[in-house]
N, C-alpha and C positions, 0 to 999 in steps of 0.2 A: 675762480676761473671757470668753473664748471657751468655756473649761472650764468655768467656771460654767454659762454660758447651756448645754453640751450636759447637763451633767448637770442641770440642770432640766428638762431635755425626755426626758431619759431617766426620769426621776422622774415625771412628768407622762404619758406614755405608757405605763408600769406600772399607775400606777394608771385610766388609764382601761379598762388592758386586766384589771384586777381587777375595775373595776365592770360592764362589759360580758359577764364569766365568769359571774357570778352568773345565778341560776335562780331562776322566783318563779311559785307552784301557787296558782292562785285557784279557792276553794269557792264551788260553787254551789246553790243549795235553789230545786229548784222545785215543793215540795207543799207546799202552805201549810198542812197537818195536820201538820206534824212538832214535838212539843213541844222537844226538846233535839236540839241537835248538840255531839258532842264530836271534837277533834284531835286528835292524836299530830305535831308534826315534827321531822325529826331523820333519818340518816340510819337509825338501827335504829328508827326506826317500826314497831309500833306499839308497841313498847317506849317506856319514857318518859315525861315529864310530859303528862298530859291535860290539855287545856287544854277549860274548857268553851264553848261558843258562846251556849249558850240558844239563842233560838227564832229566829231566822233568816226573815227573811219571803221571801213568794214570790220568786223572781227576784233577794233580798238576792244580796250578792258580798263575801265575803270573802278578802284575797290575803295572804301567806305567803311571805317571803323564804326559800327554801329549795329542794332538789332533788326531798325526799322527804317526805309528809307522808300519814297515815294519818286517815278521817273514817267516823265512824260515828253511829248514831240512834238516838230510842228509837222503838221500836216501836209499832202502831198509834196511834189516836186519843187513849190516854191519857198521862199522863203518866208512868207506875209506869217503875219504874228497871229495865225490861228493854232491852236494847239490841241492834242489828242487830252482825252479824260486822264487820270493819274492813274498809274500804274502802281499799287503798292505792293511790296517785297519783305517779309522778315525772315529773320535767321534766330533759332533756339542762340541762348548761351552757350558757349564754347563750340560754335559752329561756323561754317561758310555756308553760304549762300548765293544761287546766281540771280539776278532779276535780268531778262532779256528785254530793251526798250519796246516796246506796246509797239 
């Protein structure tokens, strides 16, 4: 019984020390002119699937299990499919992180 009981604490302590490793980047928009935000996460950011946001309202918070994560915009007041340069964001292990959209 003993053995049991340790290797469930060993099992149990693993995994809190897995969930505690993790890293999580929250997006933030604070111009409330910005028609599209789009992501990238992943460690080769900004490589990789775009994820889009749409319009994001002022002060909106979007957060993101991840280290590293790339965010970009479209440019001025309209909406035409021009976009800013990538903004990249990381966060240490067992940490938060904010990225503010560029």
């Amino acid at each position: 019984m003993k053995i049991l009981s340790r290797s469930a604490s060993l099992i149990c302590a693993s995994l809190l020390f897995i969930s505690s490793a993790s890293a999580a980047i929250t997006v933030v928009n604070e111009d409330p002119s910005i028609c599209e935000i789009q992501v990238v996460v992943g460690a080769n950011a900004p490589e990789g699937r775009v994820q889009n946001l749409g319009q994001l309202e002022a002060d909106e918070r979007r957060s993101f299990d991840a280290s590293k994560l790339c965010v970009r915009r479209t440019l001025g007041d309209s909406c035409e499919p021009a976009y800013s340069d990538w903004k990249c964001c990381e966060a240490e292990e067992g940490a938060d992180a904010l990225c503010l959209v560029p």
